[in-house]
N, C-alpha and C positions, 0 to 999 in steps of 0.2 A: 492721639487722634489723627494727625498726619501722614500717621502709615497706614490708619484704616482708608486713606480719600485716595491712596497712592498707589494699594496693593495688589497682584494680579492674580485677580481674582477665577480660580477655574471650576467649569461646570463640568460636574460628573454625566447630567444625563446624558444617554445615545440618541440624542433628535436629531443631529445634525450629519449632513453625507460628508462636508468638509469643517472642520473646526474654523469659525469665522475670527477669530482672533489672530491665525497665524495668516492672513494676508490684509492687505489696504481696503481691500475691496470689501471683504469680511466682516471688518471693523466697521466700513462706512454702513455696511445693512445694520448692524446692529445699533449705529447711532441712530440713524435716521427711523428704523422702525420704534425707537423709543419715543422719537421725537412725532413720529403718526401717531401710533398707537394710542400716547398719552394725548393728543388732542382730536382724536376722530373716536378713538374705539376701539375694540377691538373689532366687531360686525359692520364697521363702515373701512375700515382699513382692509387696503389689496396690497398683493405683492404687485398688480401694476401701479397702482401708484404708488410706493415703494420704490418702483423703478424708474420712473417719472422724476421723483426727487434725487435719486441718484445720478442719474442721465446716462442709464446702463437700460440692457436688454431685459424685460424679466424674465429672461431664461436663464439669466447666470444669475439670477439670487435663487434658484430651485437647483442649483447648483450646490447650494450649502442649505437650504431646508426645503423638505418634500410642499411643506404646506404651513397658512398659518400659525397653526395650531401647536406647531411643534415648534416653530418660531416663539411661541408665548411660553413653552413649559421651558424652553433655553433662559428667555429672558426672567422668569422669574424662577428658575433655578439657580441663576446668576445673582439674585439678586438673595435669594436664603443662603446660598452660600455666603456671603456676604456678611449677612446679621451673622452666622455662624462664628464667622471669623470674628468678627468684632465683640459678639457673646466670651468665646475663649480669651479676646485681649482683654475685655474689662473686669473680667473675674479670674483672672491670674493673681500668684501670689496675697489671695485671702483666704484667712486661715479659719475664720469663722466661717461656719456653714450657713447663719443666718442673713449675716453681712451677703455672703456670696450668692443666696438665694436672693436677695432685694437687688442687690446689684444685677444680677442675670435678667431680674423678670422686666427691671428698667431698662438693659441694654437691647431687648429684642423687644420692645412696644415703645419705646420712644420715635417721637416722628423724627424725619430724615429733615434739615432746611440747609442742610450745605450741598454745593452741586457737586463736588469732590474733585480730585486732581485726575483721572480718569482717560482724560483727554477725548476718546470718543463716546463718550456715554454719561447723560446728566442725571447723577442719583436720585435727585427730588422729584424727576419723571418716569423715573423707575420705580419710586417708592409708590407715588399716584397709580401706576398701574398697577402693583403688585396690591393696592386696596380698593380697585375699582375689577379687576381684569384677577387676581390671580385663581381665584375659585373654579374660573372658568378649564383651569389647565385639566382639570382632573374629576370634576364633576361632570363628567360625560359618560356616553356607552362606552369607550375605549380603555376606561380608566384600567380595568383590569387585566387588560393585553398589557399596556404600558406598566404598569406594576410590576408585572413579570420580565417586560424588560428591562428594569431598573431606573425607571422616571421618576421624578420626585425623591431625590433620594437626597437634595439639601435640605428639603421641608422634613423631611424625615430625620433628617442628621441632628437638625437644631432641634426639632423635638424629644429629641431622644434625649440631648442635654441642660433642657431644661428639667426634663425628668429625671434627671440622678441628680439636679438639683433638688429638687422634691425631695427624693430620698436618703437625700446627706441629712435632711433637717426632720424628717418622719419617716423612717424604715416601714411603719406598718400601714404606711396612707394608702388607702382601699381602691386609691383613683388616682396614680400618679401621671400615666400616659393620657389621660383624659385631660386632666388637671393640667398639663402642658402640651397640647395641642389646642386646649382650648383659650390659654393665654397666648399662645403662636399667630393664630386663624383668627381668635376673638378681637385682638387689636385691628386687626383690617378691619374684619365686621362694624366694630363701634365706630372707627372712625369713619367708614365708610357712611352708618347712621348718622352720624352728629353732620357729616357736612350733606347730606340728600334727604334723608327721612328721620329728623331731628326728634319726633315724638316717640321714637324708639331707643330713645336713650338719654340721658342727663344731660342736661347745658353745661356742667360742667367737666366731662367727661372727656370733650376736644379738646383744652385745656391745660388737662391734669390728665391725662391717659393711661399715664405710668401709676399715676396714683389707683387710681382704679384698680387694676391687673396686681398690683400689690397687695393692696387691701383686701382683693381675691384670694388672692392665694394666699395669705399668711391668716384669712379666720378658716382657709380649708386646711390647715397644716396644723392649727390650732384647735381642730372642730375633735369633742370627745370621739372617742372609739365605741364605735355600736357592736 
C-alpha cells in the first residue's frame, strides 16, 4: 500500500497547454486547486482566487489550463488513473477469478482516508471531489468534442477492467460494461447520497460501501440467463 501513497501518478488526458507536474509552479496549482475546489466547489472556485492562494498572476495558471473545466477533467483523471493503478496492484497474482473479481470491485469503491505520501496533493480531498465534482467533468454539451479528443480515458481505462473482471467469472453476462461502470460511477453516487441526501440510499451503505458494490455484482454474475 505504500507504493500506491508514493507512485507517479500520470494523466493521459490532453487538458492541459503545459503538464503541471514537470515544474514547481505546476504542482503548487494542482495542490492548491485541490485544496479550493474541495472546500468551495467547483462553481464558487476561480482561477483568481486560485491565484490569490498562490501569490502568482492568474495569467500563468492559464498558462497550464485553458479553463476550469479542464482543470477538473486533469484532476479527476488523476485521480481514476490512480484507482486504476491500485485496482492492477490489489488483484495481481490471483488466480481465482472470483477472488479477483471481489477483490477488484472492493479496490475501486472503498473510500480513500489516508492523505498519501504525494507531497503536493491530499488524496482524501481528491477522493471528496471526485464524489462531489467528478460527474461534472463530462456531463456537459462538450462531452463529445472531448471524447474525440481523448478525455476521460482513466474513467474509461478502469472500467474497462473492471469489465474483464466480469468476464473472467461470466463469459456470457449480457451487461458487462454497464455492470462496471455502474460500480465505477455508482460508488461516487452512493456515497455521494449517504453523506447529503441519505433517504436515497441505506444507512448502512456509508459504512459498508464495498459491501454493497459486491453484493451487486456477484447476484448480477450469478442472475440466470434469460
Amino acid at each position: 500500500m505504500q507504493r500506491l501513497m508514493q507512485m507517479n501518478v500520470q494523466v493521459t488526458e490532453p487538458v492541459y497547454l503545459k503538464d503541471p507536474q514537470g515544474t514547481d509552479l505546476g504542482r503548487r496549482i494542482i495542490e492548491h486547486s485541490v485544496i479550493l475546489i474541495d472546500e468551495l466547489g467547483l462553481e464558487k472556485f476561480t482561477f483568481g482566487k486560485l491565484a490569490a492562494a498562490l501569490g502568482t498572476a492568474e495569467s500563468s495558471i492559464y498558462r497550464y489550463f485553458d479553463n476550469k473545466h479542464r482543470l477538473l477533467i486533469y484532476l479527476v483523471g488523476w485521480y481514476w488513473s490512480w484507482r486504476e493503478y491500485k485496482l492492477v496492484f490489489d488483484t495481481a497474482n490471483i488466480a481465482d477469478p472470483l477472488t479477483r473479481l471481489e477483490r477488484g470491485v472492493r479496490s475501486v469503491t472503498e473510500p480513500i482516508s489516508d492523505k498519501g505520501s504525494f507531497g503536493y496533493l491530499d488524496l482524501r480531498a481528491l477522493y471528496r471531489i471526485a464524489i462531489s465534482e467528478s460527474s461534472k467533468a463530462y456531463m456537459t454539451k462538450e462531452v463529445d468534442e472531448e471524447h474525440k479528443e481523448g478525455c476521460f480515458s482513466g474513467f474509461k481505462r478502469l472500467c474497462d477492467r473492471v469489465r474483464d473482471l466480469v468476464l473472467a467469472v461470466a463469459p456470457e453476462h449480457p451487461y458487462p460494461a454497464a455492470l462496471a461502470s455502474n460500480v465505477v460511477d455508482g460508488s461516487m453516487v452512493q456515497r455521494f447520497f449517504a453523506d447529503h441526501l441519505p433517504s436515497l440510499t441505506d444507512r448502512s451503505v456509508k459504512a459498508r460501501l464495498s459491501d454493497h458494490f459486491v453484493h451487486l455484482v456477484f447476484a448480477s454474475v450469478n442472475a440466470p440467463s434469460r
